[in-house]
DSSP file (Angstrom, degrees, kcal/mol; ACC not computed):
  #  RESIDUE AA STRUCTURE BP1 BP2  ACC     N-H-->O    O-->H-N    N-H-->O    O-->H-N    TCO  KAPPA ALPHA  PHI   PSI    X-CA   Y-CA   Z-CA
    1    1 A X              0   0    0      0, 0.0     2,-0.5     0, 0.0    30,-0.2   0.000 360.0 360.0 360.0 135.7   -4.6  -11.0   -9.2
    2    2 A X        -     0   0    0      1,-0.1    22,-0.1    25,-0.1    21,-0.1  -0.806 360.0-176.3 -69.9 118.4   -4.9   -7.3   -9.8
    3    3 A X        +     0   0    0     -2,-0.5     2,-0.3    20,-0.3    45,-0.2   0.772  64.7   8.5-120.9 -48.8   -6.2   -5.5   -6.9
    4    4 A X  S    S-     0   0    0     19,-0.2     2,-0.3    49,-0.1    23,-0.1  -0.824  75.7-111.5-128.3-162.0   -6.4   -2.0   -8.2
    5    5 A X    >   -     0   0    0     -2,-0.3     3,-2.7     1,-0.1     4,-0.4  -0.992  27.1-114.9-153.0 160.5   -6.1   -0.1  -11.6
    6    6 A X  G >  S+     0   0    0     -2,-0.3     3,-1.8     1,-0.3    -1,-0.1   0.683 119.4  49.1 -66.2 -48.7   -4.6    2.0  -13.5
    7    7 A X  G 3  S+     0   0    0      1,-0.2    -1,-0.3    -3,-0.1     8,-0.0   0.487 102.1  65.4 -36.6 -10.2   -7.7    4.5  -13.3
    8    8 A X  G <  S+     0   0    0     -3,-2.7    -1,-0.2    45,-0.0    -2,-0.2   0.706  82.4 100.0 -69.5 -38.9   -7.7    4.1   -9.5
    9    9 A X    <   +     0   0    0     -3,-1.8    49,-0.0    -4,-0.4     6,-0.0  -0.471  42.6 170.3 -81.7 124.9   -4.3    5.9   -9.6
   10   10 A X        +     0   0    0     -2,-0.2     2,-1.1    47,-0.1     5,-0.1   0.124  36.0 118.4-132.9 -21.4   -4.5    9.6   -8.7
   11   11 A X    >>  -     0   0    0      1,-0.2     3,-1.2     3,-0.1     4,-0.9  -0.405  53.4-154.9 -61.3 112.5   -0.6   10.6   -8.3
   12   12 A X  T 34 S+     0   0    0     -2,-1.1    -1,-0.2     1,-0.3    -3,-0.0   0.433  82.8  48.6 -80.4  -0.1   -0.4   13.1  -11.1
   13   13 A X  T 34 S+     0   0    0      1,-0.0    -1,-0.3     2,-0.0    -2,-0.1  -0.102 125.3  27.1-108.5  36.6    3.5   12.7  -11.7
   14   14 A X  T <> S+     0   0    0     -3,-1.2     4,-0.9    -4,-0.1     3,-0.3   0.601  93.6  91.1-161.6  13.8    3.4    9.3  -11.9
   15   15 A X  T  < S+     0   0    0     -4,-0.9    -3,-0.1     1,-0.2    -6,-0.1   0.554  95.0  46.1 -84.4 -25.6   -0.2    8.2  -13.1
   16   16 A X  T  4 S+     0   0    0     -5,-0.2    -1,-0.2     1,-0.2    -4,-0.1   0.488 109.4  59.4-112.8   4.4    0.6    8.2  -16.9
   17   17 A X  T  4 S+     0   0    0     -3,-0.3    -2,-0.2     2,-0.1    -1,-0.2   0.837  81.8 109.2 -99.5 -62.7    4.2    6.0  -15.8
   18   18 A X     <  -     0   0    0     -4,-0.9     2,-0.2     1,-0.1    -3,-0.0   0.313  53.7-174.2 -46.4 141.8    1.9    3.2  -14.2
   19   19 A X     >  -     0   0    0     41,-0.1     4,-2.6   -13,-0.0    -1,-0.1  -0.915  40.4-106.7-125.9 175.7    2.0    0.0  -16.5
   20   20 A X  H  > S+     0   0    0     -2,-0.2     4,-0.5     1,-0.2    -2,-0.1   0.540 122.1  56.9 -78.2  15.1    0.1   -3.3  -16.4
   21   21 A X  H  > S+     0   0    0      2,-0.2     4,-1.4     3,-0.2     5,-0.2   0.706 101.1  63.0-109.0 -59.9    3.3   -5.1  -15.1
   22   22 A X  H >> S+     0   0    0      1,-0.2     3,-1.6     2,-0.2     4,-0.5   0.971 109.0  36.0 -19.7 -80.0    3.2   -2.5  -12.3
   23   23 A X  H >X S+     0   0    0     -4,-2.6     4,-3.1     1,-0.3     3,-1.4   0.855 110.8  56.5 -57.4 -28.7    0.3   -3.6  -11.0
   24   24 A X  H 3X S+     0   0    0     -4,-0.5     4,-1.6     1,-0.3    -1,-0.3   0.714 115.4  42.0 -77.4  -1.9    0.5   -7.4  -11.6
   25   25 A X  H << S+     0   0    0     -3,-1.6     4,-0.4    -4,-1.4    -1,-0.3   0.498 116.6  48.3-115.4  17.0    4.1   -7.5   -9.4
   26   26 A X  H <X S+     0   0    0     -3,-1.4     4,-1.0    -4,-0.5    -2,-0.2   0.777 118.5  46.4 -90.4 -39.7    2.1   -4.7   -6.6
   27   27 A X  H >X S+     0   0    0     -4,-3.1     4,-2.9     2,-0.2     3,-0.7   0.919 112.2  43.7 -47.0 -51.6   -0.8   -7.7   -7.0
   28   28 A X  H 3X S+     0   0    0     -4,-1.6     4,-2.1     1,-0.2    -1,-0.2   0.909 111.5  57.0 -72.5 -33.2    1.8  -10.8   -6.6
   29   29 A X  H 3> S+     0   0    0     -4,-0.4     4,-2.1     2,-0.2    -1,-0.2   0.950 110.6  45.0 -52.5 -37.2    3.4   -8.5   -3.4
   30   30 A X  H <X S+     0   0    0     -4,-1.0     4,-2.7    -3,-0.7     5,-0.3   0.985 117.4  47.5 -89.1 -67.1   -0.5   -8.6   -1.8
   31   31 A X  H  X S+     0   0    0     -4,-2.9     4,-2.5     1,-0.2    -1,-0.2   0.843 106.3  49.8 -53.9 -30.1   -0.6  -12.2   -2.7
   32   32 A X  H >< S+     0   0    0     -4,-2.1     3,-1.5    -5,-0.2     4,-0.4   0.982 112.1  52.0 -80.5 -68.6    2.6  -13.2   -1.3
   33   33 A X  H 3X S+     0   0    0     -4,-2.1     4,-0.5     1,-0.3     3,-0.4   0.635 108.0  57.4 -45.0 -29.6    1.5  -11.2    2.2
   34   34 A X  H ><>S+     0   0    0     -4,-2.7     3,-1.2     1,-0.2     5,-1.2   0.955 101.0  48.5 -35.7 -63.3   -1.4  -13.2    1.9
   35   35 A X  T <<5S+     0   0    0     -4,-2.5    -2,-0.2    -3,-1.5     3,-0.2   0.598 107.3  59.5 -56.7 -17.6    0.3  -16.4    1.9
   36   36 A X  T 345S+     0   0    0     -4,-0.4    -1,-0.3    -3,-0.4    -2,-0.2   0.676 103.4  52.7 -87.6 -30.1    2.4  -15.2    5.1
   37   37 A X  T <<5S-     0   0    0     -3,-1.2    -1,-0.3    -4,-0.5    -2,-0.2   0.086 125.7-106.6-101.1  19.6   -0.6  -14.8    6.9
   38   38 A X  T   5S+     0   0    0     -3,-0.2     2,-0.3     1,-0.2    -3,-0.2   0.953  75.9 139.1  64.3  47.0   -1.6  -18.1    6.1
   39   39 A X      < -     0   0    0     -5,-1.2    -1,-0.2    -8,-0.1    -2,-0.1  -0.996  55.0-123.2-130.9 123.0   -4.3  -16.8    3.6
   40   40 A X    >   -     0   0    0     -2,-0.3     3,-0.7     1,-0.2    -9,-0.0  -0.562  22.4-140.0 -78.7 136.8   -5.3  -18.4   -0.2
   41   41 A X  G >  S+     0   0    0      1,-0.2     3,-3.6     2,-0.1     2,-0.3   0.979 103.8  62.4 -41.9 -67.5   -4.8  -15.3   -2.7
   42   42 A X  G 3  S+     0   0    0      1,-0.3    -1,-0.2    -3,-0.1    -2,-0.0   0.086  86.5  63.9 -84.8  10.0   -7.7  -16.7   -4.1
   43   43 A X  G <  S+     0   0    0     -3,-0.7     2,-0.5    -2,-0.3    -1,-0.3  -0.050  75.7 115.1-104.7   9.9  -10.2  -16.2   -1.1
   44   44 A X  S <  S-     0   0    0     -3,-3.6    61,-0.2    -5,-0.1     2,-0.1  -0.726  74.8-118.5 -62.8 115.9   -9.7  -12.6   -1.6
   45   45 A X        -     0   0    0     59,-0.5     2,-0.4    -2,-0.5    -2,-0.1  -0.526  24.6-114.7 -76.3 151.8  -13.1  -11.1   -2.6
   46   46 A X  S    S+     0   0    0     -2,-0.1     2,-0.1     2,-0.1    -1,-0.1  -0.922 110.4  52.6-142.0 106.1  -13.3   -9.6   -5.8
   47   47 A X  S    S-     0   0    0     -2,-0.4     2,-0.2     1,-0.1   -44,-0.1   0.471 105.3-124.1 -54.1-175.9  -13.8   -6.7   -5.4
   48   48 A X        -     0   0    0      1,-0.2    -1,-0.1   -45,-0.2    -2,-0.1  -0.418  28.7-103.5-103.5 142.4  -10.7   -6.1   -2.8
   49   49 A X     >  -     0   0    0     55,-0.3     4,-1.5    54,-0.2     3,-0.5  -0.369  48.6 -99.0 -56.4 166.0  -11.7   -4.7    0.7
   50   50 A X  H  > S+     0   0    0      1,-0.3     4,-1.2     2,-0.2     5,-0.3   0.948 122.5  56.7 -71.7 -32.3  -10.4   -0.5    0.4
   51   51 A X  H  > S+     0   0    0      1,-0.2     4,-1.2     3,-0.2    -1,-0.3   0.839 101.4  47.7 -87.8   5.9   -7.3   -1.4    2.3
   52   52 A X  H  > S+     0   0    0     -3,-0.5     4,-3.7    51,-0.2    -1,-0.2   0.872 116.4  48.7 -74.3 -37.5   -6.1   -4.0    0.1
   53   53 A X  H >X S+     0   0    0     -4,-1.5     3,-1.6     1,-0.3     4,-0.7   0.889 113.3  44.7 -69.8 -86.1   -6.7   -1.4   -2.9
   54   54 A X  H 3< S+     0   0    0     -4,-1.2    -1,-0.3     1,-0.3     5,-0.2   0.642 116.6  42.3 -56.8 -32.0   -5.1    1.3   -1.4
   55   55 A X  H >X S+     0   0    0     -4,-1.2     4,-1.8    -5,-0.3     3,-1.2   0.932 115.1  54.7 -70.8 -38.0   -2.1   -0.7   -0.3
   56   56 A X  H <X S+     0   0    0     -4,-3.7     4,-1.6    -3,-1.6    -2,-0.2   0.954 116.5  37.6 -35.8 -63.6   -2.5   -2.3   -4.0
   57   57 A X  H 3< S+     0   0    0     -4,-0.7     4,-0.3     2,-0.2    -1,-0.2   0.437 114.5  53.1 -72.6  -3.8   -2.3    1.6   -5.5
   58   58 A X  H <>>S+     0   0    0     -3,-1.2     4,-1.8    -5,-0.4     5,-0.5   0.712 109.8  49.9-103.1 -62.6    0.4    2.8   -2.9
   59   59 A X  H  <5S+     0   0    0     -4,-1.8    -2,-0.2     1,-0.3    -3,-0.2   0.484 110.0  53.5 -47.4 -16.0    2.7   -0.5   -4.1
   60   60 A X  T  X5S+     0   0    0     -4,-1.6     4,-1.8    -5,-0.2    -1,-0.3   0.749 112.0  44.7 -61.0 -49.2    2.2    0.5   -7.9
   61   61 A X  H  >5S+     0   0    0     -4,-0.3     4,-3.4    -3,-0.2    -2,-0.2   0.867 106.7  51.3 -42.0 -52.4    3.3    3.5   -7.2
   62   62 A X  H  X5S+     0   0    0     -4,-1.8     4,-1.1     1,-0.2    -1,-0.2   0.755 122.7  42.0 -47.2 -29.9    6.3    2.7   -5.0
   63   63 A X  H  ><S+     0   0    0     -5,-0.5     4,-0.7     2,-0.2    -1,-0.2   0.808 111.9  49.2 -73.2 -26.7    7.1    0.4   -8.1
   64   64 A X  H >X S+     0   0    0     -4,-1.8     3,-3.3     2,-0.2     4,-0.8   0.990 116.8  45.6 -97.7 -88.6    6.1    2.8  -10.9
   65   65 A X  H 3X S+     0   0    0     -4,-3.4     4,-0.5     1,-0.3    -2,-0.2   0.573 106.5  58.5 -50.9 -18.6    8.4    5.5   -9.0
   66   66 A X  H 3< S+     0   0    0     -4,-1.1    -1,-0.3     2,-0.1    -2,-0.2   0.814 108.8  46.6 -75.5 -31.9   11.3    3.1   -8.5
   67   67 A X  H << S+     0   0    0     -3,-3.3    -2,-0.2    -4,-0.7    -1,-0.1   0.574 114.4  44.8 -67.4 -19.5   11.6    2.5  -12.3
   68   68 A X  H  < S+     0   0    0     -4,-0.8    -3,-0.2    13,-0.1    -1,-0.2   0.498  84.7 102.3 -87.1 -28.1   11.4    5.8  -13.2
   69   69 A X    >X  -     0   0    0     -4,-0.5     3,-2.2    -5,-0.3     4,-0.7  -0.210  66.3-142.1 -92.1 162.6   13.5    7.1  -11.1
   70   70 A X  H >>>S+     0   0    0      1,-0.3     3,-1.9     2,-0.2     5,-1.5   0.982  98.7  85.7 -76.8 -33.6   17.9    8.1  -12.5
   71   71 A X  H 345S+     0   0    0      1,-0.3    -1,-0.3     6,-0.3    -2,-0.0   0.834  87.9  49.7 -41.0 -15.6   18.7    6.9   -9.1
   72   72 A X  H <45S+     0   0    0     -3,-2.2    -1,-0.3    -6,-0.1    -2,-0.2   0.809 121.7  34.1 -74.8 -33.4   18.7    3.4  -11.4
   73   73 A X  H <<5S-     0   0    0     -3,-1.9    -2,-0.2    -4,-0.7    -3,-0.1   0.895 133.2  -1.0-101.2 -60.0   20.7    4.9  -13.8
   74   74 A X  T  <5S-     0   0    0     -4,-0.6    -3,-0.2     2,-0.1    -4,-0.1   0.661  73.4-132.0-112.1 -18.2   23.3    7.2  -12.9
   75   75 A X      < +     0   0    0     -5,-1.5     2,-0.5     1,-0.2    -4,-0.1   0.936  55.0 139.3  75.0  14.1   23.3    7.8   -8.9
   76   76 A X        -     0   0    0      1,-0.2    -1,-0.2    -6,-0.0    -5,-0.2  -0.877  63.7 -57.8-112.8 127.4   23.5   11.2   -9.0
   77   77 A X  S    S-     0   0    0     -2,-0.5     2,-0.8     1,-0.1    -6,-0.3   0.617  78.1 -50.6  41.2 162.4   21.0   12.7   -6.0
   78   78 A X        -     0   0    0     -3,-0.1    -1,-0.1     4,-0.1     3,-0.1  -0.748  55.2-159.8 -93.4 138.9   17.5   12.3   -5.4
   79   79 A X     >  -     0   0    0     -2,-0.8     4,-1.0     1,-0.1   -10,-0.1  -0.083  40.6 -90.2 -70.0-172.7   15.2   13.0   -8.5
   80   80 A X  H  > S+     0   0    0      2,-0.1     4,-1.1     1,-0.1     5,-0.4   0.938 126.7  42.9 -44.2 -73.3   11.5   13.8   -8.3
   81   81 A X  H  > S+     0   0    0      1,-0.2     4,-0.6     2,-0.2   -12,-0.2   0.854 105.6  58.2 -60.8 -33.2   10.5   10.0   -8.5
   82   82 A X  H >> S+     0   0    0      2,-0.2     4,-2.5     1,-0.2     3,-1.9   0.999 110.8  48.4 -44.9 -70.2   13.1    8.9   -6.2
   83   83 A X  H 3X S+     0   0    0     -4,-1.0     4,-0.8     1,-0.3    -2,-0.2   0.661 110.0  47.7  -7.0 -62.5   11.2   11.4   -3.9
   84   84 A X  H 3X S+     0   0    0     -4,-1.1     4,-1.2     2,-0.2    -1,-0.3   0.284 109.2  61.6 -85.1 -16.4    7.9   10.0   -4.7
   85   85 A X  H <X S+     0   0    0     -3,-1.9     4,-2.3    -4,-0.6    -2,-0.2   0.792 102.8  44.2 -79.5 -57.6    9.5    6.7   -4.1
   86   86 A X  H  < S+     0   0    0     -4,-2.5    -2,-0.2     2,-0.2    -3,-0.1   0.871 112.6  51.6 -79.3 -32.3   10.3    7.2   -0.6
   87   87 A X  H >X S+     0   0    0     -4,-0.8     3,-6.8     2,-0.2     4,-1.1   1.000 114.3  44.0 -49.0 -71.0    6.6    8.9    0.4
   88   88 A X  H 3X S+     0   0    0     -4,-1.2     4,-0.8     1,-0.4   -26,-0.2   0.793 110.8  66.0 -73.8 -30.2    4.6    5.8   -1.2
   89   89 A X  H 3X S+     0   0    0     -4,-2.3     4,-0.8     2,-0.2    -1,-0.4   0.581 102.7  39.7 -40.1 -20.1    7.4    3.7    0.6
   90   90 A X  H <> S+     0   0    0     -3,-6.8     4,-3.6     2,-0.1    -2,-0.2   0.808 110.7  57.8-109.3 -17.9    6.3    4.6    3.7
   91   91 A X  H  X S+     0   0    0     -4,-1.1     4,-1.2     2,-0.2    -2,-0.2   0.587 108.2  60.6 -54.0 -25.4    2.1    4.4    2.7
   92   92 A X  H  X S+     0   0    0     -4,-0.8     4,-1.1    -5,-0.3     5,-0.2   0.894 104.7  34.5 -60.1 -82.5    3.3    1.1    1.9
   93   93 A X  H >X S+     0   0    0     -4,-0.8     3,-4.3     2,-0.2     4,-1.4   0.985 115.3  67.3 -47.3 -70.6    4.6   -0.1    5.4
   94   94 A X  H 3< S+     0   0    0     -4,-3.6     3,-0.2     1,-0.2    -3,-0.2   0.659 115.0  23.1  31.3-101.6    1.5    2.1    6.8
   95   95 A X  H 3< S+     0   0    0     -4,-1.2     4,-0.4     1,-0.3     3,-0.3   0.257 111.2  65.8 -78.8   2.7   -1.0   -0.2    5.3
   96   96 A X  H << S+     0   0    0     -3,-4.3    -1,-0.3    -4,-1.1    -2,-0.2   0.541 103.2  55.1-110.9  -1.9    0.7   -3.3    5.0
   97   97 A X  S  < S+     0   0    0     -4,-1.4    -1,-0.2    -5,-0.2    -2,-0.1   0.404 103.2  50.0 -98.1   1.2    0.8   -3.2    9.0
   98   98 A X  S    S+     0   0    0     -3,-0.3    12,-0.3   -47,-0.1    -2,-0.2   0.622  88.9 117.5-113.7 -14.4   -2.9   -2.8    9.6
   99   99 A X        -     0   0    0     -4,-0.4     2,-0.2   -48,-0.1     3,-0.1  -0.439  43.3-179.9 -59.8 126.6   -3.5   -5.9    7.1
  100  100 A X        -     0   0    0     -2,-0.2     4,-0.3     1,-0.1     3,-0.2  -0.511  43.9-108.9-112.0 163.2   -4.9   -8.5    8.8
  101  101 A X  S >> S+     0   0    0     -2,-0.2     3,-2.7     1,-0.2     4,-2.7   0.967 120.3  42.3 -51.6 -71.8   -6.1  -12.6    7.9
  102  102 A X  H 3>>S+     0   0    0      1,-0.3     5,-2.4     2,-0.2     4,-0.8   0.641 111.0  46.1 -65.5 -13.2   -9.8  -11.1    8.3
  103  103 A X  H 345S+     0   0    0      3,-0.2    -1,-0.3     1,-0.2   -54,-0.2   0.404 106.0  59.7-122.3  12.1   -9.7   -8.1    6.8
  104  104 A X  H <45S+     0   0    0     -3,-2.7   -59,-0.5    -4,-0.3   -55,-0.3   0.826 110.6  51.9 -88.0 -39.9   -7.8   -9.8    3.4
  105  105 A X  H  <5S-     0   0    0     -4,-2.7    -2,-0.2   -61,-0.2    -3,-0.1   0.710 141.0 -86.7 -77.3 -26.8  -11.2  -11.9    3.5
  106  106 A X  T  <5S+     0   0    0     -4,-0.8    -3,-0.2     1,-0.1    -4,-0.1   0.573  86.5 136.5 123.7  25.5  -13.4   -8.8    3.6
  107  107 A X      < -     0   0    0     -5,-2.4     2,-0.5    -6,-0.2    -1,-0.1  -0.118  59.2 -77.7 -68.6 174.8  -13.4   -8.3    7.6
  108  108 A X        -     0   0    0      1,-0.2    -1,-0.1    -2,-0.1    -5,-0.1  -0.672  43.4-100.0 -96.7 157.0  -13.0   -5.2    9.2
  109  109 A X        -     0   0    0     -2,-0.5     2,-0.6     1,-0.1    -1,-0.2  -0.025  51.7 -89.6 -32.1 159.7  -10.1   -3.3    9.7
  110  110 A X        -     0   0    0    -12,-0.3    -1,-0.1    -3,-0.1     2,-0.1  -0.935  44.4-129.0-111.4 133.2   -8.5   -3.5   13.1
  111  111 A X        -     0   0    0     -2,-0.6     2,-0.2     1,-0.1    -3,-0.0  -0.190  17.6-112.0 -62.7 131.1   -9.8   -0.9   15.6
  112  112 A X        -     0   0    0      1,-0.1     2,-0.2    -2,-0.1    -1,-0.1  -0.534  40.7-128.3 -76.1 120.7   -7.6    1.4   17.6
  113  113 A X        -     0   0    0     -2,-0.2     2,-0.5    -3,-0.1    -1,-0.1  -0.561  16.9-154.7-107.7 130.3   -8.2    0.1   21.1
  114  114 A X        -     0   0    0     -2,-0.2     3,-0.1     3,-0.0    -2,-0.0  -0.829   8.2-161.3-124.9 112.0   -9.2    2.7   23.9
  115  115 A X        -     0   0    0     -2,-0.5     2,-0.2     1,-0.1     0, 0.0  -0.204  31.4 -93.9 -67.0 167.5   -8.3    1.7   27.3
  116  116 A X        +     0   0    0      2,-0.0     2,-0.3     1,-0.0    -1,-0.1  -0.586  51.7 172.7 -64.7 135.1  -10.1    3.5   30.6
  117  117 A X        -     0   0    0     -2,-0.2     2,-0.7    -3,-0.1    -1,-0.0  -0.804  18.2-157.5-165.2 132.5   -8.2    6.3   31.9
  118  118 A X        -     0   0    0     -2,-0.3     2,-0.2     3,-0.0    -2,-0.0  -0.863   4.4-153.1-128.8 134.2   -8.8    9.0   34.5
  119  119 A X        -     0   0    0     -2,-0.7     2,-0.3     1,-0.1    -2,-0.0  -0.675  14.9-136.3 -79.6 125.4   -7.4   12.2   35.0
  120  120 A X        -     0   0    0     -2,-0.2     2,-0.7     2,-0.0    -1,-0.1  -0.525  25.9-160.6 -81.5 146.8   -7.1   14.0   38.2
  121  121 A X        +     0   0    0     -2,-0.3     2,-0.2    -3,-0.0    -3,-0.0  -0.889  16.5 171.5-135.0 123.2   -8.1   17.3   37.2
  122  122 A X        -     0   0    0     -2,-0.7     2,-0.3     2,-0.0    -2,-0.0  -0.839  35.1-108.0-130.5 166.9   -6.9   20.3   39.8
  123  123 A X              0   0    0     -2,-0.2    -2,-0.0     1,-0.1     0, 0.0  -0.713 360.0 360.0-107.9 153.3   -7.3   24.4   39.0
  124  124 A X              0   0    0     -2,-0.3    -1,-0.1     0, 0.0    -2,-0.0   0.326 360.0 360.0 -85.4 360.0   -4.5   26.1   38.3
C-alpha cells in the first residue's frame, strides 16, 4: 500500500526526483515493519495515521536521495543528495522508533512519560 504521495513531498531538491516506485518500496518498508510488530498491512486505516505518513514521506525521500545520488556511481565525496540521504536517514530511524502495534491501527502515538521529581531549592 501507498502511505503517502508524491504531492505530500515538500523537499524542494528532491520533490520532482520522487517516482511511483519510490513510494511503493517506502510503502512495502512500512508494511514489512508492520508485519514485525505482528500487525496485518492491511488493518492499516486508509487514510494512514500522520506518523505512518511522515515516516512513509521521510522513507521516499531516503530512497529518492539514495538513487540520485554519484555516491552510486563514481564514489567520489558526498554530493547534495547523498547529504539529503543521510538527514532523511536519520527522520527515518526517528519515526520508525515511536511506531507502535496501536498507533499502525490508528492509536495514539506513545507519550513521553513524566515521572514525580522534587528539587531542593536553596538561595544562592
Amino acid at each position: 500500500m501507498i502511505y503517502c504521495f508524491i504531492d505530500d513531498i515538500r523537499d524542494e531538491l528532491l520533490k520532482k526526483l520522487v517516482t511511483e516506485d519510490d513510494l511503493q518500496e517506502a510503502g512495502n518498508e512500512i508494511d514489512d515493519l508492520a508485519r514485525s510488530l505482528n500487525v496485518n498491512p492491511a488493518k492499516i486505516p486508509n487514510p494512514a495515521p500522520n506518523t505512518v505518513k511522515k515516516l512513509a514521506a521521510a522513507l521516499t525521500l531516503t530512497i529518492t536521495a539514495r538513487n540520485s545520488s554519484l555516491m552510486n556511481a563514481s564514489g567520489d565525496g558526498e554530493d547534495a543528495y547523498e547529504k539529503k540521504r543521510q538527514v532523511w536517514a536519520k527522520e527515518v530511524d526517528r519515526l520508525s522508533r515511536m511506531i507502535t502495534p496501536e498507533l499502525l491501527l490508528g492509536g495514539n502515538p506513545p507519550e513521553k512519560r513524566r515521572f514525580p521529581m522534587t528539587v531542593e531549592m536553596k538561595r544562592a
